[in-house]
Phi, psi and omega in degrees: 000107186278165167180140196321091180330131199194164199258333183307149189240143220281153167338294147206185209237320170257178199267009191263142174254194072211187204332290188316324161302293198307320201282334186274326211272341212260303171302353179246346168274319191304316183302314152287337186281336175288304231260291212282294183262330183056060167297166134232141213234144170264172183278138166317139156212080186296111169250114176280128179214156188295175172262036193228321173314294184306327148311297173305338183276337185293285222289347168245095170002047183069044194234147182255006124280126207220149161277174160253134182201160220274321176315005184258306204292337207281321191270340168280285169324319174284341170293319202292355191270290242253351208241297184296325163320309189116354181301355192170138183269192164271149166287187205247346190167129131283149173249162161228141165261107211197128168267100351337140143318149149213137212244138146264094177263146187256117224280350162289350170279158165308176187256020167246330184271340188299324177303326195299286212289337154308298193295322201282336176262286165350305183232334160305295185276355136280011162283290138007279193299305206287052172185341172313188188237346179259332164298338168293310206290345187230354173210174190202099200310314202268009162267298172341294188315308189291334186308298195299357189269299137004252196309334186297312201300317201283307238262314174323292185290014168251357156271311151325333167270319194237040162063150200286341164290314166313295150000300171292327181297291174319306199299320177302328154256337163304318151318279166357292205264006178317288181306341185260026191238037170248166187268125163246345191240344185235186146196150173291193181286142181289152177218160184263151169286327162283342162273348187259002171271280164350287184279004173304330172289329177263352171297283211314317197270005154303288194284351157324304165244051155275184206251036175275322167335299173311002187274315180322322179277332171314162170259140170296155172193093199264059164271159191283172160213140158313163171289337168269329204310117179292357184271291198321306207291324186279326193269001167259333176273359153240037141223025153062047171252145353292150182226135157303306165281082175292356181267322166324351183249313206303326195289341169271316183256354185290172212243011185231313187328163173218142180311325164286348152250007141297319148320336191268321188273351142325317187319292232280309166306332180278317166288351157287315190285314171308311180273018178303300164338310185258026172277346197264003174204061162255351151306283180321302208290316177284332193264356155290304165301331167289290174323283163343293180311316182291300185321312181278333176284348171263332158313318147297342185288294164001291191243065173080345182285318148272165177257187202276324171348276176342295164265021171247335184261346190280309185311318191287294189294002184247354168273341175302301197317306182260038171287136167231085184312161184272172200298321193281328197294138169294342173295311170350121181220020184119215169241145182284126163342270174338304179301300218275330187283324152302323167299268169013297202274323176301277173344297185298335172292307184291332177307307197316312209276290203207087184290171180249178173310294212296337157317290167305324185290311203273345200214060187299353220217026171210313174324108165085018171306300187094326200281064179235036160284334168267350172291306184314310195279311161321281176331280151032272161309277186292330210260195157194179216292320184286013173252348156287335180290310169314323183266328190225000170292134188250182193274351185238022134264333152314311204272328149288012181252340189047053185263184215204156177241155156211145195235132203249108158276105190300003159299327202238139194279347194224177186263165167275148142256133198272324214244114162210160172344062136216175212305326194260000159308310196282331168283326144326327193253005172279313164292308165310288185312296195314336188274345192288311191259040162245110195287017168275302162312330186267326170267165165323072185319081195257115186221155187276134165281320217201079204223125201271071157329307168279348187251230195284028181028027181287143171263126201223130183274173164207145174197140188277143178280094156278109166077052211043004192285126179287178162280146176303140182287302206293338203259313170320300196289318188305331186279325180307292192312321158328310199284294165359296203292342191228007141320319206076347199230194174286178184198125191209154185229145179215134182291093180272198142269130186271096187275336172308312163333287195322287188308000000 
């Protein structure tokens, strides 16, 4: 392992930590990520915490504010079963996106991993958060804490006034009903999470005497109406159908909520949309922070700051993080984030640096640049994953992956290969992959159509078929019954075809 001859004295020498090592090895990463790579960053907050901690950070989705709910403790036992067997280890860090960043290091690492998981987490992923483009536009780093502080507080205290079952009973379909309670396409007038904490109070004695109350009183009138009938056309453009966000409509138009629980499925909607972003980059976001991580740890060794210990061991957890078992390995789950954003992220620094013919054809407009640190960053920015995927995967991160396309057709009894080495392969399998990791193809289109206020108060779903695939029937009947429970009234979904596919 060479490394550049220098007068600098390594950082530390053993594997024991504490604060005065962390803070000079934490000031000798800031000096690369900044000066060296040109991160940009929110301020830092390194928290050493225990592995019961850390457990705990796991089981309320990493937030260090948390409401109580009984699915937190059930995911804590089950990791704390599976961490004392020995069946699974801990990660090395949770990050938050959050203004401070706060970084969580697990007070069992070494004082080389401690080093690992600051860069990859303090500035890769937080650079990442802080500069992306979805992260701008959907969440709001300088609010969260306080939100979270909000909602523990507001949700504590709605068990206390109307008993903890009651409470769980919501929170259990307001859970449920998560994936399908995000903006993927819109968004309302912006509000900060911390103004929207502000108004709560004066929201709830508002809908007090809204005019949802009165529904109870309408009179029935259980005639059919057409798709032209002009009462439909006026009650879907003022209640703004189709919607997409179902707990957003519920939280708007059911006709059974009291104003603390529409609040509540406000919460629980706001913590779904913050972390939406980062189901739209886990690629990006991990292979940014890997990378990140990679950069710095070499720059330190380079001059002397780590010793080769040090960095033979920084090597060994960071080839475990981008180990990618082949298609065969029983170990296989698909393809790893980490590995591939990383291979990516490297590969675009080498077009940069010292492109090949093959190169220049597919990536005319970076090849042979030298700059690519401004390629990254850019990237970075703009993309998420399957539009990063579409824009810089090359043939010589396929082919160091040795991927395949198959094509599964429910007609045909056997799979195709779609996808193979050559020029319209790689591009097929460039397409393939990118549609994989776009969560518009993969989740569910579930959208409210329709909900007959003056009549039979039904409420009507709709969800689109891709690619001929139905909704799972057990994962349907269960989201209906949820939407029923806090609708109030009947409620039914029907299953189309996606004629855009078609055409």
């Amino acid at each position: 392992m060479a490394r550049a001859q220098g007068t600098s004295e390594p950082l530390f020498t053993g594997a024991d930590w504490n604060f005065d090592l962390l803070r000079r090895t934490y000031d000798a990463i800031e000096e690369v990520a900044r000066e060296d790579l040109g991160l940009d960053v929110y301020p830092n907050q390194i928290e050493v915490i225990s592995s019961e901690q850390m457990l705990d950070a796991y089981s309320s989705i990493g937030m260090p504010l948390m409401y109580r709910h009984w699915s937190f403790g059930k995911h804590f036992l089950q990791h704390d079963h599976l961490y004392r067997k020995g069946a699974r280890g801990l990660a090395y860090e949770i990050v938050i996106n959050s203004n401070p960043c706060i970084s969580y290091c697990l007070e069992e690492n070494t004082m080389a991993l401690q080093a690992l998981v600051m860069a990859h987490a303090a500035f890769g992923h937080n650079h990442f958060f802080k500069c992306n483009h979805l992260f701008k536009q959907w969440t709001d780093a300088d609010g969260i804490l306080d939100y979270l502080d909000y909602a523990r507080h507001f949700i504590g205290h709605c068990e206390e006034q109307h008993g903890v079952k009651e409470v769980e009973r919501l929170l259990d379909a307001a859970h449920a009903l998560m994936p399908s309670g995000v903006f993927r396409h819109r968004r309302p007038r912006a509000l900060s999470l911390k103004e929207e904490h502000q108004r709560a109070r004066q929201r709830r004695e508002t809908e007090e005497r809204s005019v949802n109350y009165l529904w109870q009183t309408v009179p029935h009138h259980d005639h059919p109406h057409g798709e032209d009938d002009p009462d439909l056309v006026q009650r879907k453009r003022e209640m703004h159908l189709p919607e997409e966000n179902l707990l957003y409509f519920l939280e708007h138009y059911s006709p059974i909520l009291r104003p603390w629980q529409r609040e509540v499925l406000r919460i629980v909607r706001n913590i779904g949309q913050y972390f939406y972003p980062q189901k739209q980059t886990k690629l990006m976001n991990e292979g940014c922070a890997t990378f990140v991580h990679f950069q710095i740890v070499n720059r330190l060794h380079e001059r002397g700051l780590l010793t080769d210990g040090a960095m033979l061991e920084i090597i060994h957890n960071h080839t475990n993080v981008v180990t990618q078992p082949d298609f065969d390995d029983p170990r296989f789950g698909g393809i790893n984030p980490y590995a591939l954003g990383f291979a990516m992220m490297q590969d675009i620094k080498r077009v940069c640096e010292a492109p090949e013919e093959e190169d220049r054809d597919w990536f005319p407009d970076i090849a042979g640049c030298g700059d690519w640190r401004s390629v990254l960053k850019d990237a970075w920015a703009n993309y998420r994953d399957e539009s990063f995927i579409q824009q810089y995967l090359s043939p010589t991160v396929m082919r160091q992956f040795r991927m395949f396309a198959l094509s599964d057709d429910s007609d045909d009894p056997f799979y195709t290969v779609s996808g193979i080495h050559d020029e319209r392969g790689f591009r097929h399998l460039r397409d393939v992959l990118a549609m994989n990791n776009d969560l518009s193809a993969s989740e569910p289109d579930i959208q409210v159509v329709d909900a007959d206020v003056l009549g039979d108060r039904c409420l009507r779903l709709r969800a689109v078929r891709r690619n001929g695939v139905p909704l799972d029937p057990g994962s349907r009947d269960a989201t209906m019954a949820y939407v029923r429970l806090l609708w109030g009234y009947r409620a039914e979904i029907e299953e189309v075809e996606d004629t855009r596919a078609a055409a």
